[in-house]
C-alpha positions as CSV (number, residue, x, y, z in Angstrom):
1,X,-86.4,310.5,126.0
2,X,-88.3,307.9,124.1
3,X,-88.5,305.6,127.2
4,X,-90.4,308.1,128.9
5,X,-93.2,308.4,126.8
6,X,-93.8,305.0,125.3
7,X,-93.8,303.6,129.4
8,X,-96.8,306.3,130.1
9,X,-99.4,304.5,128.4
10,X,-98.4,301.6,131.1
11,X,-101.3,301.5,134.0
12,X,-98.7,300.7,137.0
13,X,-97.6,304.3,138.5
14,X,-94.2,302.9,139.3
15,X,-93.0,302.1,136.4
16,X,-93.9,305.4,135.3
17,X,-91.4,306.8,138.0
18,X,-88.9,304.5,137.1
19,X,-88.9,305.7,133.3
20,X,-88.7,309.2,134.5
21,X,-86.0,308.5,137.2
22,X,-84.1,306.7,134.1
23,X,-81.9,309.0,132.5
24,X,-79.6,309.4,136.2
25,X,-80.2,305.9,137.1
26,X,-77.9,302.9,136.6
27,X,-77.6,300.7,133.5
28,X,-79.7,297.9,135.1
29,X,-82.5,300.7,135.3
30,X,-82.4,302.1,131.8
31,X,-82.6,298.6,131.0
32,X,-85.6,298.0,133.0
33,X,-87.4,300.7,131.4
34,X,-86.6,300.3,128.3
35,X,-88.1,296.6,128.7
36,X,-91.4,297.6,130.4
37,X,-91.9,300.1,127.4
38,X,-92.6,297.4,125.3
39,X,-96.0,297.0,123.7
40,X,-98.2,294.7,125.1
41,X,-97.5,291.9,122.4
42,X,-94.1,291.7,123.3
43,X,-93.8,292.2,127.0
44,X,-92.2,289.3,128.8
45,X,-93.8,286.7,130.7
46,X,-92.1,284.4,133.3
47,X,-93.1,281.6,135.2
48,X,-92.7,281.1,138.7
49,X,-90.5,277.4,137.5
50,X,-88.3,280.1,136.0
51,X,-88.2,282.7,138.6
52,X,-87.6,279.8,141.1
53,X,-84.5,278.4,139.0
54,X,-82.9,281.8,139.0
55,X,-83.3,283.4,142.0
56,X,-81.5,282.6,145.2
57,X,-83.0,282.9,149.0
58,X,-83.3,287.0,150.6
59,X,-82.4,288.2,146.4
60,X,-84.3,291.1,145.1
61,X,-85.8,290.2,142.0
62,X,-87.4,292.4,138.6
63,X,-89.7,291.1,136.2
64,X,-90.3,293.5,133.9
65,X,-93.2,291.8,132.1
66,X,-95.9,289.6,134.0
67,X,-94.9,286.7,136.4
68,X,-97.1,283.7,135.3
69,X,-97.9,281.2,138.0
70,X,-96.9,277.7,136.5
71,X,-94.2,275.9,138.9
72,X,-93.7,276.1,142.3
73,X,-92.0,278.8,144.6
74,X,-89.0,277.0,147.2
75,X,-87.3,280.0,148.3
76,X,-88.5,283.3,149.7
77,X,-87.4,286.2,147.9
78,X,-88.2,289.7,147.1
79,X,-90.4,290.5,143.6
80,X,-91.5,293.3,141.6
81,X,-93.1,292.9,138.2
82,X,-95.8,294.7,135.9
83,X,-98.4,292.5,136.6
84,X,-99.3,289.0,138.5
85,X,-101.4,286.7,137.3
86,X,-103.8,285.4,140.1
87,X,-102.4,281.8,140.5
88,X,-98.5,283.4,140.4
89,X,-99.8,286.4,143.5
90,X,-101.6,283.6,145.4
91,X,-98.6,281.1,145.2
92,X,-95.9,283.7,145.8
93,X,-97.8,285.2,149.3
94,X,-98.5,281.2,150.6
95,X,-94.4,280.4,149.1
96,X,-93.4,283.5,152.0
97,X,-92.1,286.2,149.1
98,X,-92.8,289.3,149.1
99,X,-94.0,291.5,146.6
100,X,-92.6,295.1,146.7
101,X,-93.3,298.5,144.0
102,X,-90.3,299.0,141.9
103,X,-89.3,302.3,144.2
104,X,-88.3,300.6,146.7
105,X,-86.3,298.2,144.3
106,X,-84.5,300.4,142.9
107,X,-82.9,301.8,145.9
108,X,-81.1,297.9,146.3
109,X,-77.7,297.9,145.1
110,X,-78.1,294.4,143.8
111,X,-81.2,293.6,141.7
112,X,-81.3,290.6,139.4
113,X,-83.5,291.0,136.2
114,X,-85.2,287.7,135.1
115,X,-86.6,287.6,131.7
């Protein structure tokens, strides 16, 4: 499968897994991997003003793409992304989210993807 080895070059372990895991997984997975194959140049970025519009209190969320950290986090929630920049990390831990490998994710029945 492509997916598979366009994501290897990616320096997160998990999404490694989650490209191999894709082919048996759901829709929303395929979909995941596909995005965090992307080159560099075009992976996605959100901010936490973003994240924070979207998401609802306990939800399970996926970035896949780097969480920035303009805005302000009002709800706790559950996160997984590529990458964090430092401001987004510190402001999520002091908001009460928690930041989780995409594993354990994947094994929610109800994920929402924010891009």
């Amino acid at each position: 499968m492509a997916v598979t080895k366009r994501i290897e070059n990616k320096d997160k372990a998990e999404w490694i897994s989650l490209a191999s895991s894709a082919g048996k997984a759901s829709k929303t997975a395929k979909r995941i991997a596909e995005l965090a194959s992307r080159p560099k140049r075009q992976m996605v970025a959100v901010n936490l003003d973003k994240i924070d519009m979207l998401a609802e209190d306990g939800s399970d969320i996926v970035v896949p793409g780097k969480v920035l950290g303009i805005g302000s986090i009002s709800k706790k929630f559950r996160i997984s992304a590529i990458s964090y920049s430092s401001s987004a990390q510190e402001k999520l831990k002091r908001g009460g989210c928690e930041i989780v490998e995409i594993g354990q994710m994947l094994k929610k029945d109800k994920i929402k993807v924010i891009m």
